[in-house]
N, C-alpha and C positions, 0 to 999 in steps of 0.2 A: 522511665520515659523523660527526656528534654522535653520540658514544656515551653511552648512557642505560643504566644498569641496574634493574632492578627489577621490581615485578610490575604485573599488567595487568588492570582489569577490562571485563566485556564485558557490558554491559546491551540489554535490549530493551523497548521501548516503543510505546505506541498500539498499533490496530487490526493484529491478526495480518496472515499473507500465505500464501498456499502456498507461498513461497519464502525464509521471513524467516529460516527455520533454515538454510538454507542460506546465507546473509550471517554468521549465526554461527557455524556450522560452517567456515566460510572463515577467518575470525579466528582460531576456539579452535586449529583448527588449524596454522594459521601459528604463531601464537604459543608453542604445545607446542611446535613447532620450532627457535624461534630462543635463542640462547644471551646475548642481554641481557636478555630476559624470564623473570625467578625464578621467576616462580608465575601459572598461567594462573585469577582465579579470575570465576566468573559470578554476575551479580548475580540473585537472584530478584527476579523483577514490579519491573525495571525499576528508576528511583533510590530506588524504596523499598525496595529489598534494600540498597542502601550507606547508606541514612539508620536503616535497623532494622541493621544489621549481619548482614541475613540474605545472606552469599556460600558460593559453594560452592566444591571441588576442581576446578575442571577435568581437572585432570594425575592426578585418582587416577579418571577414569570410562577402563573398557574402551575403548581406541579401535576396535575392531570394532561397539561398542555403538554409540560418537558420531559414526560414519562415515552410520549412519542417519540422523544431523540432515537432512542434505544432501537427501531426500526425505520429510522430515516436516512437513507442514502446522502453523500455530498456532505458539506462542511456549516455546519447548522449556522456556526460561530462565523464562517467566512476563512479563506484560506489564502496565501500568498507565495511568491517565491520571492524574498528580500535574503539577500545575501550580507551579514555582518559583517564589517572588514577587524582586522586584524586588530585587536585593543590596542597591540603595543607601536602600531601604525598610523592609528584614527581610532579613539575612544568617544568620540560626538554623540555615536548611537548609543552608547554604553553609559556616557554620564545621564542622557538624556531618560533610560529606562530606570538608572536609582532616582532621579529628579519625582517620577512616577511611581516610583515605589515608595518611596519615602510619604508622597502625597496622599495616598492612599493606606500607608501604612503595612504595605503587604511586604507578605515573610514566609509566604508562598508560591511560587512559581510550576505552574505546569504544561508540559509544552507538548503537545499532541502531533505525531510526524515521524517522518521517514529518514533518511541519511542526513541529508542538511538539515533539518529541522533538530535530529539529534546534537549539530554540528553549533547549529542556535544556542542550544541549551547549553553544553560545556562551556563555550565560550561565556555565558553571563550566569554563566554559575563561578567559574573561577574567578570572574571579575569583581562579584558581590563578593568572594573570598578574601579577594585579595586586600580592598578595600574596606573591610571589617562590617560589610550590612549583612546581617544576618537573614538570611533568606535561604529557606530550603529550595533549593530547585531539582524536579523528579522529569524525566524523559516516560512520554508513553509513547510505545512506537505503534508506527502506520505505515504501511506501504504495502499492495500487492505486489511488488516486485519481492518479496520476503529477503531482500539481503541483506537484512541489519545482522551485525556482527552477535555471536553470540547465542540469541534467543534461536531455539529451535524453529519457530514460524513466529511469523506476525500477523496480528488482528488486521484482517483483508484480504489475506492472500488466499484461505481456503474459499472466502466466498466468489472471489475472482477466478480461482481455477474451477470452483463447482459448474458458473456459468460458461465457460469455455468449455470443458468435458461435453455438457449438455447441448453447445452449440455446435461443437465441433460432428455430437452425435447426430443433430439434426440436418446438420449439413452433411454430412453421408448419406442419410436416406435421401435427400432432395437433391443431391447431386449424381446419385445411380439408380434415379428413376426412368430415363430413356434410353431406349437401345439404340440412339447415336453416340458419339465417343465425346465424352467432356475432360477436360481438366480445370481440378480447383487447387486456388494459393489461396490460405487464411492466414493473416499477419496480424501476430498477436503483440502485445507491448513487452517490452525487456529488453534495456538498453544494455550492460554487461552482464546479466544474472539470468537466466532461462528458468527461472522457475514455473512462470505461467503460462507460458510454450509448453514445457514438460507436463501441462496437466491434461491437454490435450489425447496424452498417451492411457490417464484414466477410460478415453471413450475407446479406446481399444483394448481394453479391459472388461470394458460391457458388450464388446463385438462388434461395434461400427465406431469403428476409428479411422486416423489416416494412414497414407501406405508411408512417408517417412513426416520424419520434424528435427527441425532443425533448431540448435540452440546457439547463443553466443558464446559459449566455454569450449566451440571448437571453430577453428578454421572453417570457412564456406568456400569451398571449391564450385564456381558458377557453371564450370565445361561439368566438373565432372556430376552435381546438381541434374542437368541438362539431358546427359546420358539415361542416368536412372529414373528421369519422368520418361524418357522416351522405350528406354525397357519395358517397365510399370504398364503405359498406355497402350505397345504393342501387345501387350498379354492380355488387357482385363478391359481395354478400349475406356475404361475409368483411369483417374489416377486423383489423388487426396493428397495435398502435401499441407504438413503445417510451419509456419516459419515463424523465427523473433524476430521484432523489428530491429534489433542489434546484430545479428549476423555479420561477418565481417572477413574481407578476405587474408590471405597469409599475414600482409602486412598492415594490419589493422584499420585495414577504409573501411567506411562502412557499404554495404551494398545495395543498400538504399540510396546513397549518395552518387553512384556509377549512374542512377538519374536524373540527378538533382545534386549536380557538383556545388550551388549557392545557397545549401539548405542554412538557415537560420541559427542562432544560438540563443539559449534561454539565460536569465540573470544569473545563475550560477557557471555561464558557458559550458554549458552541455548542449552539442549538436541538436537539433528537432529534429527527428524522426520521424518519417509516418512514411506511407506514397509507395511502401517496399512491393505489397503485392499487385499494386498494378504495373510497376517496374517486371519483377517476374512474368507476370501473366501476358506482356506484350511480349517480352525474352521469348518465353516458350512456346506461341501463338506463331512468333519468327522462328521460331527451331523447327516445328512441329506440323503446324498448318489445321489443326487440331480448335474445335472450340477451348477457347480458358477463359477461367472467371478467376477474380482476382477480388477476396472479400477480406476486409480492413475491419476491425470487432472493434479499435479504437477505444470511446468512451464507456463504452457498453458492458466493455472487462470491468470497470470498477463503480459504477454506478446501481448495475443489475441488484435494485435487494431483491425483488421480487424471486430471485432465482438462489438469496444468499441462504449459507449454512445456519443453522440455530446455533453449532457447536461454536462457529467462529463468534457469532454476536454476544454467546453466554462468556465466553472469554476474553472476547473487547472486554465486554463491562469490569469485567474483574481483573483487569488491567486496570482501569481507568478507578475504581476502586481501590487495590493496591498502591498504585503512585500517593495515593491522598493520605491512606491509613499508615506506610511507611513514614512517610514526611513528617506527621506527626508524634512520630513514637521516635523522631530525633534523628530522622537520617535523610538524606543530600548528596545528590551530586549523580544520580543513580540512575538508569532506564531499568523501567519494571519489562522482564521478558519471561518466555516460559522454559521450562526444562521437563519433557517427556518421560513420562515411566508407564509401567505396566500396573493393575491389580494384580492379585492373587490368583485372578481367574484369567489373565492375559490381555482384561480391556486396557485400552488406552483412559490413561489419566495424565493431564496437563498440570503442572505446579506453579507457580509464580519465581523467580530468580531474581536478582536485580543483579546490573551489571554498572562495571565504570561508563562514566560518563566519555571519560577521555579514549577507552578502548572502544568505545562503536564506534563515535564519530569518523564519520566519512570514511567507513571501513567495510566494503562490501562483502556478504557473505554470498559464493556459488555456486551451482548444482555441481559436486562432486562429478569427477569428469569419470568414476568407476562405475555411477549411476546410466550413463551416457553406452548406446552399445556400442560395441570395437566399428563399426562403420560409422558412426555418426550420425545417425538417423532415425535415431529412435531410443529409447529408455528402457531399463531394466526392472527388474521386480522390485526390485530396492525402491525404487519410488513411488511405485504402486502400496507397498507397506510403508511407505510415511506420508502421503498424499491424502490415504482414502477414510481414516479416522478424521480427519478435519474437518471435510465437507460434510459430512454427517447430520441428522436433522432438519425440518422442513422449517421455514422462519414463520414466526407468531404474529406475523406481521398484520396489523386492523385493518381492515376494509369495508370501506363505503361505496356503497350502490356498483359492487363490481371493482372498485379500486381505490389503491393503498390509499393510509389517511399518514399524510406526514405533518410533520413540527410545523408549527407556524410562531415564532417566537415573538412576543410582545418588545425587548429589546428597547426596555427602559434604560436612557442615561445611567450611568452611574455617578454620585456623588461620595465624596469622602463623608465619613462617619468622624462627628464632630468629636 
């Protein structure tokens, strides 16, 4: 083992998760543990707590208090979307984080997050590289959109698909409760990657699912879309469709934007999203003549613990774990992901992997388009066999007087260690 002394920051970034505290509570806590790590401290909202100089204590909050991370939705630490420019362009933000490193003395970096947040991390890992500061820096990833490159799934994404299955199944029973004719549009999040659309196909699995779903890894024909609700409805006087809110047509518009041609862009310039199913559901109301509802899951997809997987949470952690124990055993530059095998007896067992830092970054992984059926409309077995070992387990999650007890973090200053 390279022996490393010093202290260790733990940032989180991009879109929450139900399970993202617990990838940090994996780390802070490792790290509280180990005796080359000085000072365990957390970045708020992500590299703009280390570029504001806004860190905290880790080592002075209650560990009775931060054992709660471990079932707390959202981003305990604070999350952001800052986009790094290019070092060899604008190094400002890059000197300005060794200035904070050096200050603090830390010689670990860990960075909690999904494609750009990965994209964070290579970037000011190569730069401490290149620069001769020694600094381990480890990628944990996060994203219910699960498309980081590499890792078989990511910590989020089964607790995210478990609550869409479950809504999707509760909105079947509540949408073919009258014997008048309904139609429903559910527009779930996934801007190029269908994977959390695709989970929706679990609840047709357990028998009350939708009649199709649509993903971003194929072309969205809106005529021909149009047709097959009007099929579906003249047969069953129901009709269930589930959609991503990236759908898009031949030539890559989005279809959500055929409503809302001046939709917005976020700091990384990716289009904002949302508004899809009420777009549809006025479309098909105009086609049809027919009741339609048009329900948007939005925040709900990645916040839900109450509904999250135990198997995803026990695997945050030991991501967030991993990242801390590698780094100190002398290795850098790396996102901890997982790699799926079987036991002896055929259960599913998740292993830990590390990956380049340089090969994920900003490298989307997407629902194999052989998973997808020959129509476009619905999912094959293949995803129901790597979907439904995820969600697995009820969360452990504490409860007071009927509801959750989450973190409430003390979030003492940090000072350098004289």
């Amino acid at each position: 083992m390279s022996q490393l002394k010093g202290a260790c920051i733990i940032g989180q970034s991009g879109g929450p998760s139900a399970v993202i505290n617990a990838s940090a509570y994996g780390a802070i806590k490792t790290a509280l543990e180990n005796e080359d790590i000085t000072q365990v401290l957390g970045a708020l909202h992500g590299i703009k707590g280390v570029l504001n100089d806004d860190l905290i204590d880790m080592g002075k909050e209650d560990p009775a208090e931060l054992a709660h991370m471990k079932y707390t939705p959202s981003s305990a630490l604070g999350s952001c979307r800052y986009k790094l420019a290019d070092p060899d362009v604008d190094d400002t933000d890059y000197k300005r984080i060794l200035e904070i490193f050096k200050k603090y003395n830390v010689r670990y970096f860990f960075y909690n997050g999904g494609n750009d947040s990965m994209d964070t991390c290579n970037k000011i890992s190569k730069f401490m590289l290149k620069n001769g500061y020694e600094c381990r820096v480890m990628g944990i990833p996060k994203t219910i959109d699960n498309d980081l490159y590499g890792t078989d799934h990511c910590p989020g994404f089964a607790s995210a698909a478990k609550y869409i299955a479950t809504s999707v199944m509760e909105v079947y029973r509540d949408s073919t409760v009258y014997d008048n004719g309904q139609i429903t549009v559910v527009e779930c999040m996934g801007r190029h990657a269908g994977w959390l659309t695709a989970a929706a196909a679990l609840a047709n699995y357990a028998g009350d699912g939708a009649d199709m779903i649509y993903l971003p890894e194929r072309d969205f024909d809106l005529d021909a879309f149009t047709e097959k609700v009007k099929a579906v409805y003249a047969q069953k006087k129901k009709c269930l469709a589930v959609v991503s809110e990236g759908i898009h047509d031949k030539d890559g518009k989005f279809i959500s934007e055929y409503g809302n041609a001046n939709a917005a862009k976020d700091a990384f310039g990716h289009t904002q999203l949302g508004g899809l199913a009420s777009f549809l559901a006025n479309h098909l109301k105009a086609a049809t003549g027919a009741k339609v509802r048009g329900i948007e899951l939005s925040l709900l997809q990645r916040c839900a613990s109450h509904a999250a997987s135990q198997t995803d949470i026990d695997e945050s952690f030991a991501a967030g774990k991993a990242a801390v124990d590698n780094a100190v055993a002398g290795i850098t530059d790396k996102m901890v992901g997982f790699e799926r095998s079987c036991d002896k007896d055929g259960k599913y067992v998740c292993n830990i992997k590390l990956f380049d830092l340089t090969d994920v970054a900003n490298t989307e992984k997407k629902v194999p388009l052989e998973w997808i059926t020959p129509d476009g409309d619905g999912l094959t077995k293949d995803f129901i066999d790597y979907a439904l070992p995820l969600i697995q387990g009820e969360t452990q999650q504490t409860k007071e007087n009927g509801l959750p007890r989450f973190v409430h973090l003390a979030k003492v200053k940090a000072e350098p260690i004289a």
